[in-house]
PyMOL Python script that loads the backbone (N, CA, C, O; Angstrom):
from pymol import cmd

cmd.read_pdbstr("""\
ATOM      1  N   UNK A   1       0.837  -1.163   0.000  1.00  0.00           N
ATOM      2  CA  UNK A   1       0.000   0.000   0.000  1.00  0.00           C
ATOM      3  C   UNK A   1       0.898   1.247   0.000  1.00  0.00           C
ATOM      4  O   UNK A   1       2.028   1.054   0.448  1.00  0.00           O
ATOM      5  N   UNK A   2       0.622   2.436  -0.400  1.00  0.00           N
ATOM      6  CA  UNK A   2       1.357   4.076  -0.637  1.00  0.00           C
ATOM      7  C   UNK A   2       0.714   4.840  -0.316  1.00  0.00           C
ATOM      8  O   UNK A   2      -0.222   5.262  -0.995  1.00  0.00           O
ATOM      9  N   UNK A   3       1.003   5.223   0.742  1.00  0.00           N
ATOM     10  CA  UNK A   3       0.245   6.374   1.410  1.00  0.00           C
ATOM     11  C   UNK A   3       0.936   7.714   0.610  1.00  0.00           C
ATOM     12  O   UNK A   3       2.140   7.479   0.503  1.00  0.00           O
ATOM     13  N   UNK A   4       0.564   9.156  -0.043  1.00  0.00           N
ATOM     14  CA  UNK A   4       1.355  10.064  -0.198  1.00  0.00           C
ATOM     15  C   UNK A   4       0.350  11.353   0.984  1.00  0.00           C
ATOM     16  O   UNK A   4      -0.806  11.560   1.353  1.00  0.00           O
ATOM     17  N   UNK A   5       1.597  11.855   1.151  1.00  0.00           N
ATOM     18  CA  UNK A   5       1.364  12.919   2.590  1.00  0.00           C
ATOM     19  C   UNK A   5       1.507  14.639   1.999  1.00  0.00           C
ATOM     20  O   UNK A   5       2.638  15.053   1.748  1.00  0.00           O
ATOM     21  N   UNK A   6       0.701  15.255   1.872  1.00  0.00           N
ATOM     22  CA  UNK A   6       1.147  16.413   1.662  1.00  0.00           C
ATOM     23  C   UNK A   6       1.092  17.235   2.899  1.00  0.00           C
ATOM     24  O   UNK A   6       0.024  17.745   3.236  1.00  0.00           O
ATOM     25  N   UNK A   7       2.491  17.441   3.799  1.00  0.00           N
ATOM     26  CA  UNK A   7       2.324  18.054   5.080  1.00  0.00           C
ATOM     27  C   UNK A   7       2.529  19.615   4.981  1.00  0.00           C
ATOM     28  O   UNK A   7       2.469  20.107   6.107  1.00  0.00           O
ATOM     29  N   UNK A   8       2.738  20.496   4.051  1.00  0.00           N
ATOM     30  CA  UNK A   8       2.763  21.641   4.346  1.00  0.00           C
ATOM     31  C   UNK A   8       1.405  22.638   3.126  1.00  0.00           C
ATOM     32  O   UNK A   8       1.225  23.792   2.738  1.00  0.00           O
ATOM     33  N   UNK A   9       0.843  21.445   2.977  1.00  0.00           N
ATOM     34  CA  UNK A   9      -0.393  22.142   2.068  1.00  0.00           C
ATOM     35  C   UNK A   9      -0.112  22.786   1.086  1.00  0.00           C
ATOM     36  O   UNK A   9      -0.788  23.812   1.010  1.00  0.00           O
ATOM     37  N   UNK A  10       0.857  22.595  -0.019  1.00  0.00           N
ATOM     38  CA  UNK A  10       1.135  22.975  -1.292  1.00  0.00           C
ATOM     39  C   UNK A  10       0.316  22.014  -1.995  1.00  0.00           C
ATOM     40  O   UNK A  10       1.185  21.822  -2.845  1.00  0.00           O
ATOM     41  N   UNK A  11      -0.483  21.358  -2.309  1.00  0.00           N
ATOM     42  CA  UNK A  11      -0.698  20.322  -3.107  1.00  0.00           C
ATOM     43  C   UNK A  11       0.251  19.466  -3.421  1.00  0.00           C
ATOM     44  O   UNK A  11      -0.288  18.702  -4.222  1.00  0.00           O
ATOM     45  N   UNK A  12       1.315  19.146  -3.272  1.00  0.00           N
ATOM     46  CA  UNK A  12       2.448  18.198  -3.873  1.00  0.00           C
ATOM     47  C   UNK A  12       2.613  16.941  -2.593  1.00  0.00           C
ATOM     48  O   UNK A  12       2.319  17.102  -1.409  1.00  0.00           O
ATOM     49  N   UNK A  13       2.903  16.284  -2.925  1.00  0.00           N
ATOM     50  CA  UNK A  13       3.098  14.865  -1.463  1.00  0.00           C
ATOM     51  C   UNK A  13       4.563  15.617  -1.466  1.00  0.00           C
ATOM     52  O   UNK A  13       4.920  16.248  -2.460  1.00  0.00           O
ATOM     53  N   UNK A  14       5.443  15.504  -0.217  1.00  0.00           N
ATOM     54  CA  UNK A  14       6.404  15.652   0.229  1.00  0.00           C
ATOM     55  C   UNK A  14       6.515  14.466   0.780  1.00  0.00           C
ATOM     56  O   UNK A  14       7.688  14.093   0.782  1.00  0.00           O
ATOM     57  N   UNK A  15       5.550  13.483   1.396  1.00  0.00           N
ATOM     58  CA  UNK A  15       6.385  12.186   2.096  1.00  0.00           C
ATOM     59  C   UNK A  15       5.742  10.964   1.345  1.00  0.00           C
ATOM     60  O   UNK A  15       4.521  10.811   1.321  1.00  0.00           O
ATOM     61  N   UNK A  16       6.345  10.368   0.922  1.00  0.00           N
ATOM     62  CA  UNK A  16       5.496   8.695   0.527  1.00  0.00           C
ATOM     63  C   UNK A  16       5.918   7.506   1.086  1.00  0.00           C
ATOM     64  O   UNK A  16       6.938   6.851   0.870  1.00  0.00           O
ATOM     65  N   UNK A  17       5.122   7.347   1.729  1.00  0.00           N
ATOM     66  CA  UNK A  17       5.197   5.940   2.713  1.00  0.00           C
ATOM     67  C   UNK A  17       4.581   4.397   1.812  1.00  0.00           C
ATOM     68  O   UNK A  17       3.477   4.211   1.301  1.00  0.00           O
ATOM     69  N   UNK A  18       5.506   3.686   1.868  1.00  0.00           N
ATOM     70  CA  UNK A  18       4.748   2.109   1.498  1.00  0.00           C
ATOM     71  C   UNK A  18       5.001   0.897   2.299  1.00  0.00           C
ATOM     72  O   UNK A  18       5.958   0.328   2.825  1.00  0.00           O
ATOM     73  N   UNK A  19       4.017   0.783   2.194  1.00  0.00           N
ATOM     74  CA  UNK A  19       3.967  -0.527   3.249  1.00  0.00           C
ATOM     75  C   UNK A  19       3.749  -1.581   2.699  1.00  0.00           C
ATOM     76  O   UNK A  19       2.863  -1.535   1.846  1.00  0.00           O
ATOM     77  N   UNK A  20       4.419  -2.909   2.930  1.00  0.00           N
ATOM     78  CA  UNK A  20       4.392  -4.286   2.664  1.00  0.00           C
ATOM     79  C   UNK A  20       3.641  -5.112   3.688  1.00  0.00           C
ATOM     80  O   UNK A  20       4.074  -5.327   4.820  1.00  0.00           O
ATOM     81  N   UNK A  21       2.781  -5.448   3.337  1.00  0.00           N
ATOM     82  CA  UNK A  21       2.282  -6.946   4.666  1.00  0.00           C
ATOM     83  C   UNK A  21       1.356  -5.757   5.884  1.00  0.00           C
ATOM     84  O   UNK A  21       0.550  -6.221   6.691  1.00  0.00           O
ATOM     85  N   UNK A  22       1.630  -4.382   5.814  1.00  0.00           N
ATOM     86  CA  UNK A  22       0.928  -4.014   6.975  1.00  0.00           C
ATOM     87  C   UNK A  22       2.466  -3.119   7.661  1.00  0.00           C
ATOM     88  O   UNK A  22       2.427  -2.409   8.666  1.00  0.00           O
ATOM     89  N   UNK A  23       3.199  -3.274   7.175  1.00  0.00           N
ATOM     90  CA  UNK A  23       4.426  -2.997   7.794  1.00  0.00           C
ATOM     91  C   UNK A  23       5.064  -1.712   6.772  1.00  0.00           C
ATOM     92  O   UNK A  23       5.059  -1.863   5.551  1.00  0.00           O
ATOM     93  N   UNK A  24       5.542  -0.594   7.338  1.00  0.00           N
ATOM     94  CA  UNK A  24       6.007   0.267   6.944  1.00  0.00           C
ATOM     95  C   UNK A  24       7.363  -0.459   6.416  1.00  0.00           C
ATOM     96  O   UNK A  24       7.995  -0.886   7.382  1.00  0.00           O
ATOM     97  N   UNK A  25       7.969  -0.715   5.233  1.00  0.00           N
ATOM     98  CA  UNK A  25       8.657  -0.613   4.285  1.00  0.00           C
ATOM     99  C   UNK A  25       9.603   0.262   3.458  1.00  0.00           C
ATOM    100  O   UNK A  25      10.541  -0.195   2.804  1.00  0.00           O
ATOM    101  N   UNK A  26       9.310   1.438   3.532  1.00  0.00           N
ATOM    102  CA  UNK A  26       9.586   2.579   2.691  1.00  0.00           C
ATOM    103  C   UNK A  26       9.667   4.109   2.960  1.00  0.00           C
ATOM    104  O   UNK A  26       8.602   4.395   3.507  1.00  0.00           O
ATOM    105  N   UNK A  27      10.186   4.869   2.873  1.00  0.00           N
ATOM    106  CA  UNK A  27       9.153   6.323   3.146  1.00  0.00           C
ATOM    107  C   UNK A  27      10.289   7.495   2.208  1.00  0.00           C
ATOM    108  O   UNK A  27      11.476   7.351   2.505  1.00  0.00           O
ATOM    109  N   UNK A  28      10.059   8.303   1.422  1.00  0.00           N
ATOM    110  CA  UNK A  28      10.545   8.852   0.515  1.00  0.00           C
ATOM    111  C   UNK A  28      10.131  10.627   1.031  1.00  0.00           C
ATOM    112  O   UNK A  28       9.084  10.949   1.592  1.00  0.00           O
ATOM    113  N   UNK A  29      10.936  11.294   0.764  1.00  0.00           N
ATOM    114  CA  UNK A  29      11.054  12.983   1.372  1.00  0.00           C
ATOM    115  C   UNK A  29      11.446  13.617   0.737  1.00  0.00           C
ATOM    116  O   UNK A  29      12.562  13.444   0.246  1.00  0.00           O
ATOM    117  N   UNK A  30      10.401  15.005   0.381  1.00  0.00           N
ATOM    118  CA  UNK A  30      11.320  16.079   0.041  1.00  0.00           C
ATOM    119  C   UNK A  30      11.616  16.599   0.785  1.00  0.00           C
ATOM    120  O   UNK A  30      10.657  17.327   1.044  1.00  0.00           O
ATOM    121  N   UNK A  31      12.793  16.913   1.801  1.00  0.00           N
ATOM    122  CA  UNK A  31      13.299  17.771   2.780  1.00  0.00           C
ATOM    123  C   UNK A  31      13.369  19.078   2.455  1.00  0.00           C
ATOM    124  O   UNK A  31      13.417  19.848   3.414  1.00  0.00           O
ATOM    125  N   UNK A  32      13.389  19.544   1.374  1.00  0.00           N
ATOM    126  CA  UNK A  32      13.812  21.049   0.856  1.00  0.00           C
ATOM    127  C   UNK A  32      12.484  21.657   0.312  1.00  0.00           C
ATOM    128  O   UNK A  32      12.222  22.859   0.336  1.00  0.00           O
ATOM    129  N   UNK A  33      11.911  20.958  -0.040  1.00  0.00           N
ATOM    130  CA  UNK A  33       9.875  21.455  -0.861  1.00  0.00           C
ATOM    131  C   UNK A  33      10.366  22.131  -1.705  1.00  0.00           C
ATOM    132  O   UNK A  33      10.215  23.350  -1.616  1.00  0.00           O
ATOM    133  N   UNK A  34      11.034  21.635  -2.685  1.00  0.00           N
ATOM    134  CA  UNK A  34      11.246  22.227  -4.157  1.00  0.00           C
ATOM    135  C   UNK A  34      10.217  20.762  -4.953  1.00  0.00           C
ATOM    136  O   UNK A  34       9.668  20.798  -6.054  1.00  0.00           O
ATOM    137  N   UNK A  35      10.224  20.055  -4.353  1.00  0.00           N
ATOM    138  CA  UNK A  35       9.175  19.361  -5.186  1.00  0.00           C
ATOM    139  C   UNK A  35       9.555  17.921  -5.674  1.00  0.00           C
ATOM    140  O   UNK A  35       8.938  16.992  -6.196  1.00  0.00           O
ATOM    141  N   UNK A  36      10.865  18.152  -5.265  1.00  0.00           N
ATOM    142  CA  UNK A  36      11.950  16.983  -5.830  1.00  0.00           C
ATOM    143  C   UNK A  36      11.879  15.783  -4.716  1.00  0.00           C
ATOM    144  O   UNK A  36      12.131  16.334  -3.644  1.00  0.00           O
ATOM    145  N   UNK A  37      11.658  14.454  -4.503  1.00  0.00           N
ATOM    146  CA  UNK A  37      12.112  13.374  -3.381  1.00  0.00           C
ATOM    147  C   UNK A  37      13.573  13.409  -2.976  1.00  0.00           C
ATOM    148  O   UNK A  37      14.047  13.338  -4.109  1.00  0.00           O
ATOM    149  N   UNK A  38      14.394  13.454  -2.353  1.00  0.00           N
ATOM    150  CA  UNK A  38      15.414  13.853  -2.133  1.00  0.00           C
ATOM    151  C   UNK A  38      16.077  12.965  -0.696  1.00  0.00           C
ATOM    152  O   UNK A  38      17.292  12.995  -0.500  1.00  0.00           O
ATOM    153  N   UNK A  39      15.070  12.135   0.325  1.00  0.00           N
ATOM    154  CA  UNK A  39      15.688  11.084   0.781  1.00  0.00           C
ATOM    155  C   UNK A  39      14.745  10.285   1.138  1.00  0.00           C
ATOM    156  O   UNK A  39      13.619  10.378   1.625  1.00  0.00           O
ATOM    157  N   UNK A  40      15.896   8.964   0.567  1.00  0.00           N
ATOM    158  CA  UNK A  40      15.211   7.610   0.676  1.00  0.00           C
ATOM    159  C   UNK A  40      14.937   6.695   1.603  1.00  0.00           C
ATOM    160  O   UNK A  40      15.924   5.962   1.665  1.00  0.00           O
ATOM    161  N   UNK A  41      14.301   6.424   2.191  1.00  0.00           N
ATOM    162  CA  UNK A  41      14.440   5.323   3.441  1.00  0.00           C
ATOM    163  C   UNK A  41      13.972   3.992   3.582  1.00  0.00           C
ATOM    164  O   UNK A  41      12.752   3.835   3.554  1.00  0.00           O
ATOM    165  N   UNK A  42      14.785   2.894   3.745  1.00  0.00           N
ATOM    166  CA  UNK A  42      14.285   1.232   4.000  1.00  0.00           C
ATOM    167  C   UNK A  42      14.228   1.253   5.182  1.00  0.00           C
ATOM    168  O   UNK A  42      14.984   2.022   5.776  1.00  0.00           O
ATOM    169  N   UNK A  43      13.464   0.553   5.802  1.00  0.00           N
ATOM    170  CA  UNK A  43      12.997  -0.255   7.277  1.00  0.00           C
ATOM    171  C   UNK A  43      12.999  -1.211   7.524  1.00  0.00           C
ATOM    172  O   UNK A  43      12.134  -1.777   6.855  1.00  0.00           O
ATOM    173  N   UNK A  44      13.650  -2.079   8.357  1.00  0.00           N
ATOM    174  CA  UNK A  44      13.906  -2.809   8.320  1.00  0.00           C
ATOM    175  C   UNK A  44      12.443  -3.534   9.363  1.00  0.00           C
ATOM    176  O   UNK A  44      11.736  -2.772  10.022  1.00  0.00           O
ATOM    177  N   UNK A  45      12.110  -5.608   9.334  1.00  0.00           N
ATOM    178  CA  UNK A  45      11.157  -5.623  10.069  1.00  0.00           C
ATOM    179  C   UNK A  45      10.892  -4.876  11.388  1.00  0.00           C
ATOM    180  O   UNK A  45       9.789  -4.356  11.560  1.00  0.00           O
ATOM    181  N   UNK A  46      11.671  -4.814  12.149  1.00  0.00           N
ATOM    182  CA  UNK A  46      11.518  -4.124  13.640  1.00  0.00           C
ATOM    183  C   UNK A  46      10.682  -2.519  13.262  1.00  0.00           C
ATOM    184  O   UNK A  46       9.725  -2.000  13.837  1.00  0.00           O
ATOM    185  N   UNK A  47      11.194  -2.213  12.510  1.00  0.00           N
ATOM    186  CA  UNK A  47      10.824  -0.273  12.196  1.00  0.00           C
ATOM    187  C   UNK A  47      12.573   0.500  11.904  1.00  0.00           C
ATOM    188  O   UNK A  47      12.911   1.563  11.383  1.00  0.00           O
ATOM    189  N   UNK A  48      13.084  -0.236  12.308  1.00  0.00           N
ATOM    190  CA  UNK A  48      14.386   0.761  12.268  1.00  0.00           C
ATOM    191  C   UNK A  48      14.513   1.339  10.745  1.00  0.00           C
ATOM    192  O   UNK A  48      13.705   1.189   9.829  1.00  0.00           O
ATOM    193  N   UNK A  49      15.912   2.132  10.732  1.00  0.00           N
ATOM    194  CA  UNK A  49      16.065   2.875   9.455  1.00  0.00           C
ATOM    195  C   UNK A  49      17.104   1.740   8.988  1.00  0.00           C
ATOM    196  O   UNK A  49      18.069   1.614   9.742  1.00  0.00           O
ATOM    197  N   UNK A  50      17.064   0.891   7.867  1.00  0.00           N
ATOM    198  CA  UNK A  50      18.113   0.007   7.240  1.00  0.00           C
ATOM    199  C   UNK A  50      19.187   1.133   6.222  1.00  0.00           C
ATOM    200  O   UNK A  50      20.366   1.356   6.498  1.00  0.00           O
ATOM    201  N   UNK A  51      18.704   1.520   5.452  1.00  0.00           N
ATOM    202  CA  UNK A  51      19.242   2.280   5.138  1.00  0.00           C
ATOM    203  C   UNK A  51      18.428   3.782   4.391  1.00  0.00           C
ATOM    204  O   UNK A  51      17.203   3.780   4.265  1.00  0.00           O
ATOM    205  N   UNK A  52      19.339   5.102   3.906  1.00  0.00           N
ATOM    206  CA  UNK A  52      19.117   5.974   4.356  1.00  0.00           C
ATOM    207  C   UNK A  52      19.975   6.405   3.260  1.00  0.00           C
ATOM    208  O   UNK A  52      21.191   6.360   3.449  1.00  0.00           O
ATOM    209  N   UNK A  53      19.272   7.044   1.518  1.00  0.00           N
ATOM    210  CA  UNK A  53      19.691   7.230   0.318  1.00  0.00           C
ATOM    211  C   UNK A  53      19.164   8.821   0.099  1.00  0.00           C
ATOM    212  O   UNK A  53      18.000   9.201  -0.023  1.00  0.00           O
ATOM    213  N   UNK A  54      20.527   9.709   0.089  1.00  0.00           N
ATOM    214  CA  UNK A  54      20.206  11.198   0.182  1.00  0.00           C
ATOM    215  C   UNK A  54      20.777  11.601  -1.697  1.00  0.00           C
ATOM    216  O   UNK A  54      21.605  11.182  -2.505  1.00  0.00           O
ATOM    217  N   UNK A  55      19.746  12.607  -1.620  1.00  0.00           N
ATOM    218  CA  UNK A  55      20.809  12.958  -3.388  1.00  0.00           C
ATOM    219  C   UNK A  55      20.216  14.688  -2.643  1.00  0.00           C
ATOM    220  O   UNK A  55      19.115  15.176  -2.392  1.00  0.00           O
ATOM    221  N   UNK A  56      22.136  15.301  -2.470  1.00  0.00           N
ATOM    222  CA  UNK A  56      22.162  16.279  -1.473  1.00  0.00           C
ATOM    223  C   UNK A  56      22.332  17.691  -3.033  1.00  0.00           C
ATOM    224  O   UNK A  56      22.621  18.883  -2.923  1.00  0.00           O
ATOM    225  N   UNK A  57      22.061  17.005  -4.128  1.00  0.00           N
ATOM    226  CA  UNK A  57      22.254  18.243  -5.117  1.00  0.00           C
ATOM    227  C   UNK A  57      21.160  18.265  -5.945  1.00  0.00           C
ATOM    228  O   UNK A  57      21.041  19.043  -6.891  1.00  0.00           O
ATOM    229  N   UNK A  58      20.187  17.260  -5.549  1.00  0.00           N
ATOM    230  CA  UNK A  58      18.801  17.879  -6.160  1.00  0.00           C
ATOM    231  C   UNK A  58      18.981  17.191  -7.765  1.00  0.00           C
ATOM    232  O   UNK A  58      17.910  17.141  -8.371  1.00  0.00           O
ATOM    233  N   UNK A  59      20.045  16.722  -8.434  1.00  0.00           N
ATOM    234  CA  UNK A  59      19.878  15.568 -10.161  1.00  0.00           C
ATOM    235  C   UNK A  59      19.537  14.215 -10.232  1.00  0.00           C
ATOM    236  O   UNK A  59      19.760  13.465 -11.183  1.00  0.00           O
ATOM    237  N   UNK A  60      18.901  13.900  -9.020  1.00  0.00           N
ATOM    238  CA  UNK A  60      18.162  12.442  -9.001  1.00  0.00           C
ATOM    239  C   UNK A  60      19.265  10.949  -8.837  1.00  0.00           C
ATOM    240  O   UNK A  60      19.083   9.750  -9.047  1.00  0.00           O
ATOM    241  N   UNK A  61      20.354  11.704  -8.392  1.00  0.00           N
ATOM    242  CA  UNK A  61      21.151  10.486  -8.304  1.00  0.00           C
ATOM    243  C   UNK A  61      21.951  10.379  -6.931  1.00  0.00           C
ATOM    244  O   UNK A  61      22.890  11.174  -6.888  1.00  0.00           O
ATOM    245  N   UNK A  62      21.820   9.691  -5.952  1.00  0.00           N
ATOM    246  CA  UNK A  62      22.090   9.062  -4.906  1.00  0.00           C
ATOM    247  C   UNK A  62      23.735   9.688  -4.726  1.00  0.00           C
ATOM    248  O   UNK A  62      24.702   9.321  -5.394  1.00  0.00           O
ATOM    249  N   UNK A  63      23.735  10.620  -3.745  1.00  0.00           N
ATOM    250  CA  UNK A  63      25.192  11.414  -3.782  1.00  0.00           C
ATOM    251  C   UNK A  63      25.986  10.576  -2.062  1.00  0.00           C
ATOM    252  O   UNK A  63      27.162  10.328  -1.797  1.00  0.00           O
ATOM    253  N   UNK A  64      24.631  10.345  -1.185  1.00  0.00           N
ATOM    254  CA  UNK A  64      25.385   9.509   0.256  1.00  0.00           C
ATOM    255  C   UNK A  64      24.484   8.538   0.548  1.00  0.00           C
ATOM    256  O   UNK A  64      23.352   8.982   0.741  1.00  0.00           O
ATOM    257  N   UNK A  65      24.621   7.180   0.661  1.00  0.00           N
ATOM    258  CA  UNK A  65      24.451   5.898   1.787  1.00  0.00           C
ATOM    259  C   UNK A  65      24.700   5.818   2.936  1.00  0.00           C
ATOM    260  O   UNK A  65      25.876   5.617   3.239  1.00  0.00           O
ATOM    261  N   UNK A  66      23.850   5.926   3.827  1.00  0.00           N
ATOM    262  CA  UNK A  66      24.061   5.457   5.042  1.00  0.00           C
ATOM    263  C   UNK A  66      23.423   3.798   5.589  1.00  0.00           C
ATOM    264  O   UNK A  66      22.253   3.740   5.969  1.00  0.00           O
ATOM    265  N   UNK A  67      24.083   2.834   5.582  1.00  0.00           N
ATOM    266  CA  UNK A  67      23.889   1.565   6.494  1.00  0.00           C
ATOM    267  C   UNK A  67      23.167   1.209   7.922  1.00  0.00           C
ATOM    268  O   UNK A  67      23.784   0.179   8.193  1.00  0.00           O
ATOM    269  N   UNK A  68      22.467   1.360   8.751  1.00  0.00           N
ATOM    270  CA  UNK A  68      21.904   0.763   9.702  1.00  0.00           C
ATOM    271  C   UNK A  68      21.777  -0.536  10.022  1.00  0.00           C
ATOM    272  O   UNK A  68      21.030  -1.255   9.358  1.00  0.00           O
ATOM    273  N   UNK A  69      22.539  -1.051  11.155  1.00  0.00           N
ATOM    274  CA  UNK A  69      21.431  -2.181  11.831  1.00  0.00           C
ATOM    275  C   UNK A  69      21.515  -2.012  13.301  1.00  0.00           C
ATOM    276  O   UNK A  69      22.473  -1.792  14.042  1.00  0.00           O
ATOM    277  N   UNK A  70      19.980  -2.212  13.565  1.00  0.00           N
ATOM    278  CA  UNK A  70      19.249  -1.855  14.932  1.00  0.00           C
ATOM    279  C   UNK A  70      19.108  -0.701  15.259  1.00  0.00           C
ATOM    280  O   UNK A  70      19.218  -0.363  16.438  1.00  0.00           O
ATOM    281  N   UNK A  71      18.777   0.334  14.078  1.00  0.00           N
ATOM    282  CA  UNK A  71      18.948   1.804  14.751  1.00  0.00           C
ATOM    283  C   UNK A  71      20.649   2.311  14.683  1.00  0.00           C
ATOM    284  O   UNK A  71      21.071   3.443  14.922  1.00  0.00           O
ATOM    285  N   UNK A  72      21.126   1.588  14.444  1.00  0.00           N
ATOM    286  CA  UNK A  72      22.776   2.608  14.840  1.00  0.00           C
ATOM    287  C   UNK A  72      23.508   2.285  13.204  1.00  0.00           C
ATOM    288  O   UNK A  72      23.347   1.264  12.536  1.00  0.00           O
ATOM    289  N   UNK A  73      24.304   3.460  12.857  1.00  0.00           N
ATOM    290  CA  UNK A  73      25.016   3.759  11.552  1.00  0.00           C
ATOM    291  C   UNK A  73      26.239   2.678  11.734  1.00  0.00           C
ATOM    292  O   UNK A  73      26.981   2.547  12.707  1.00  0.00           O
ATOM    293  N   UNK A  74      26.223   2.007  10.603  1.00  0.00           N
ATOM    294  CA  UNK A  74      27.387   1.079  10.728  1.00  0.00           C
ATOM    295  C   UNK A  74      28.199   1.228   9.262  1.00  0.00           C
ATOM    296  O   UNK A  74      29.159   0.463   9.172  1.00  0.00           O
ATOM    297  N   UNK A  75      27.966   2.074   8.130  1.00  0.00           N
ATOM    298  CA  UNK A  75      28.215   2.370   7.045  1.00  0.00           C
ATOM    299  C   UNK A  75      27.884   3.828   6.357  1.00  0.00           C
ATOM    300  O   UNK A  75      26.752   4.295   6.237  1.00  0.00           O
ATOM    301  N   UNK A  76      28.925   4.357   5.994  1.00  0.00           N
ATOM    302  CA  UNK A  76      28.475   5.525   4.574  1.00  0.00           C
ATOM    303  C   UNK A  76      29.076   5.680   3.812  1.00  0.00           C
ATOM    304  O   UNK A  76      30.284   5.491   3.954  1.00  0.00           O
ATOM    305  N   UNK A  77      28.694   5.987   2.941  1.00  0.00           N
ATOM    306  CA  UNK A  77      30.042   6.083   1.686  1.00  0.00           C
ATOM    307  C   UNK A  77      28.708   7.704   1.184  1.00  0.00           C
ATOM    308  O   UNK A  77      27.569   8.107   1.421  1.00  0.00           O
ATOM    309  N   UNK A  78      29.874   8.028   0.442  1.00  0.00           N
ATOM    310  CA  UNK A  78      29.854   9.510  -0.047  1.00  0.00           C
ATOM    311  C   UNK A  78      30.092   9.833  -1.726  1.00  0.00           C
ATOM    312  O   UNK A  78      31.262  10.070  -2.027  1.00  0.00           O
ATOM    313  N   UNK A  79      29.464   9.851  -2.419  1.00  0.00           N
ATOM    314  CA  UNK A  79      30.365   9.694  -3.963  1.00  0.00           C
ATOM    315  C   UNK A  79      30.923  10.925  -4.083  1.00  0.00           C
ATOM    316  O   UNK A  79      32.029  10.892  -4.622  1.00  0.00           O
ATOM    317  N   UNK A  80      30.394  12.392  -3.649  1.00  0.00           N
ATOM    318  CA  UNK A  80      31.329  13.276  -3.987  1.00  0.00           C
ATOM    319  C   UNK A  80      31.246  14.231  -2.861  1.00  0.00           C
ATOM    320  O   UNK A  80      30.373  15.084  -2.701  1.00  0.00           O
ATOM    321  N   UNK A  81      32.632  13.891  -1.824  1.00  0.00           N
ATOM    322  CA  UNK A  81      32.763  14.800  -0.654  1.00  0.00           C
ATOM    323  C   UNK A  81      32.649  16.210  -0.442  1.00  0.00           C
ATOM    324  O   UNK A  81      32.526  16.878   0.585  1.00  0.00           O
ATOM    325  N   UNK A  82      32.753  16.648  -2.244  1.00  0.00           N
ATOM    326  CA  UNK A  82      32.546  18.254  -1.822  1.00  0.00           C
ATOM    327  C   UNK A  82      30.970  18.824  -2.084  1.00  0.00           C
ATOM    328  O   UNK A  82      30.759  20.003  -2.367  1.00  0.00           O
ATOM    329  N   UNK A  83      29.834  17.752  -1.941  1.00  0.00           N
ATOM    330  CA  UNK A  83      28.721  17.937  -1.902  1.00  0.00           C
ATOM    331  C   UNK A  83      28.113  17.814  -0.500  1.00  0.00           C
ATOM    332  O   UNK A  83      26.980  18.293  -0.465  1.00  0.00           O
ATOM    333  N   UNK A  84      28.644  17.189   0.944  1.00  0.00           N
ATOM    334  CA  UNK A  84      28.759  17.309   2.223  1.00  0.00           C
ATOM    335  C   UNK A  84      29.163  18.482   2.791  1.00  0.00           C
ATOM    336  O   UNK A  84      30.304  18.811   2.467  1.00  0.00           O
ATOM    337  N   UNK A  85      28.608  19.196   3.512  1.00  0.00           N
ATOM    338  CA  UNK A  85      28.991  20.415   4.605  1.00  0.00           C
ATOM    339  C   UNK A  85      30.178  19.301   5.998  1.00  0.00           C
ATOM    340  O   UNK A  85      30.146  18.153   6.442  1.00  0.00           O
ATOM    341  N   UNK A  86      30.845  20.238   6.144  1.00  0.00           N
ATOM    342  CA  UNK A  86      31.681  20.075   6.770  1.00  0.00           C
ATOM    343  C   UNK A  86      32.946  20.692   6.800  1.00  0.00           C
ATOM    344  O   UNK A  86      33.127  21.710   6.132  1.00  0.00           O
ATOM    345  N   UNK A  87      34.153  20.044   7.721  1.00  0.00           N
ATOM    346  CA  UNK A  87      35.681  20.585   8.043  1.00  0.00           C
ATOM    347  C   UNK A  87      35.727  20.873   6.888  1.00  0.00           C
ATOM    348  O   UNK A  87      34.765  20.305   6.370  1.00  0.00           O
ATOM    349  N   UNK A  88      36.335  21.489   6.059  1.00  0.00           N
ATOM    350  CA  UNK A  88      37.543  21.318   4.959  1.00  0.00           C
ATOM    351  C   UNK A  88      38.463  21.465   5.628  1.00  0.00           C
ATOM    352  O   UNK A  88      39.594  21.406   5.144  1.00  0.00           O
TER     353      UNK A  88
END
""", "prot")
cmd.dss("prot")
cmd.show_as("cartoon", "prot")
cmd.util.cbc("prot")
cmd.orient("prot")
């Protein structure tokens, strides 16, 4: 089942949730409300976040991975570090 959520009343869904079996599965975000989905999320059975697929420049292609199991980050990889805020 796909629930789509429009939480700030633009007409556009910003969150889409799918569920398998009854069980949240999925849930997709525009964090920015330009209109674009922009992060991805698997769940694992319990509810946790399995993993956690950001595209931080808005061209539809997966820029960081983050890994989960049980709730805690055990993986990320980055394809292009100067698209991350941070030290330089």
């Amino acid at each position: 089942m796909r629930v789509a959520i429009d939480t700030v009343l633009d007409g556009r869904d910003d969150r889409i949730l799918r569920y398998e079996g009854g069980v949240l599965a999925s849930e997709s975000t525009d964090t920015d409300g330009d209109g674009i989905h922009d992060r991805f999320d698997r769940f694992d059975a319990k509810g946790y976040v399995e993993t956690r697929d950001l595209d931080l420049d808005g061209d539809g292609v997966v820029d960081m991975r983050s890994t989960y199991r049980g709730g805690r980050l055990v993986e990320r990889s980055i394809r292009d570090a100067g698209l991350v805020p941070g030290d330089s």
